[in-house]
N, C-alpha and C positions, 0 to 999 in steps of 0.2 A: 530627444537625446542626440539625434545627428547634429543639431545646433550646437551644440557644446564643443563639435570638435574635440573628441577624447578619445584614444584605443581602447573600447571595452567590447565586452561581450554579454550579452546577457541571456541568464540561461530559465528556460521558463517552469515555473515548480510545476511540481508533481507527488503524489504519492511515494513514498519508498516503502518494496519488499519488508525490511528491517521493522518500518513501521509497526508491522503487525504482532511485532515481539512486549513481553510485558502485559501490557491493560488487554490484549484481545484472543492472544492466542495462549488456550488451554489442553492442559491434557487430555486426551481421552478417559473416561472408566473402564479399566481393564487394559491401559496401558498401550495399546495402539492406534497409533492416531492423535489427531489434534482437534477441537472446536473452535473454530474462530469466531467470536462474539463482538458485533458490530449492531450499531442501529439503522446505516444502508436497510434497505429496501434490496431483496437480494435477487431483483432482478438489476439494478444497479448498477452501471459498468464505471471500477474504477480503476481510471488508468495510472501502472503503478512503473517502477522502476527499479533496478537494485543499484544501490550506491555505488558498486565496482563499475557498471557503466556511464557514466556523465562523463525416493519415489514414498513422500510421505502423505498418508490421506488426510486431509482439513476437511472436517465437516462446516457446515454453519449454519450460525445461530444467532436469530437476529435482537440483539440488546434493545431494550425498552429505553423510548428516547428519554423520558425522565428519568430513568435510573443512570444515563451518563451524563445527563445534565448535573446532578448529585455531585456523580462521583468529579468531574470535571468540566468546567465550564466552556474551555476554549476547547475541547475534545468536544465539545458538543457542538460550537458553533463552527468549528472546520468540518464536521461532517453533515450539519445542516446545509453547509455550501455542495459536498460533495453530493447528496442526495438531489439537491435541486438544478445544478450546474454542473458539475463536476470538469472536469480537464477534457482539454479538446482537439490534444497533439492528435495529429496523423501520424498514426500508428505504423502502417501501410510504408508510407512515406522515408519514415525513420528506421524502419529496418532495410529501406533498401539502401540506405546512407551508409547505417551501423548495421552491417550483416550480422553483427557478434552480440548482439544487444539479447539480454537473458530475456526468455518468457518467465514466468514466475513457477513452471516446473523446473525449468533448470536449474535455476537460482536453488531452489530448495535443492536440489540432489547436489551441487554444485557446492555445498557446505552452510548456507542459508539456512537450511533446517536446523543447525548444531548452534548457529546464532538465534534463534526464537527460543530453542531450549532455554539456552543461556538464560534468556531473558524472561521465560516466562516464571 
């Protein structure tokens, strides 16, 4: 890329917050709370992000890989990547850059949670 000689930036993917709105984040029964249904291995660490950077309970529940293989096929194999590899920013590193960078509680209390409703 530096052979090209061009002004670019390039920014390295990641998980997003939001992500989890829609196919994985469900209501509770009985109305408090949410279940996050994923096929992760829920020892797992994925490293995520909320899109505004570039106190709600979530349980979890870990989704049977053939039932999202089903339902979606690229949902399947971007999580087969995530379970085996996953993302490899320095974490550490990047907040001392971006001091303002959400953890994924803030995010949710931060208005985050009103966009999963949204979407679930």
């Amino acid at each position: 890329m530096r052979a090209l000689d061009l002004p670019l930036t390039i920014v390295r993917p990641v998980y997003f917050f939001e992500n989890f709105g829609g196919w994985g984040l469900q209501p509770r029964e009985g109305g408090e709370g949410y279940t996050l249904a994923m096929p992760l291995s829920p020892g797992t660490t994925l490293q995520s992000v909320a899109v505004d950077d570039i106190g709600a309970r979530v349980d979890y529940f870990q989704l049977p890989w053939e039932a999202l293989k089903e339902q979606n096929e690229d949902l399947y194999l971007m999580n087969q990547f995530l379970e085996r590899e996953g993302y490899q920013a320095d974490i550490a590193a990047l907040r001392a850059e971006y001091p303002g960078l959400h953890t994924f509680e803030q995010w949710l209390a931060e208005g985050g949670l009103a966009h999963l409703r949204k979407a679930a």
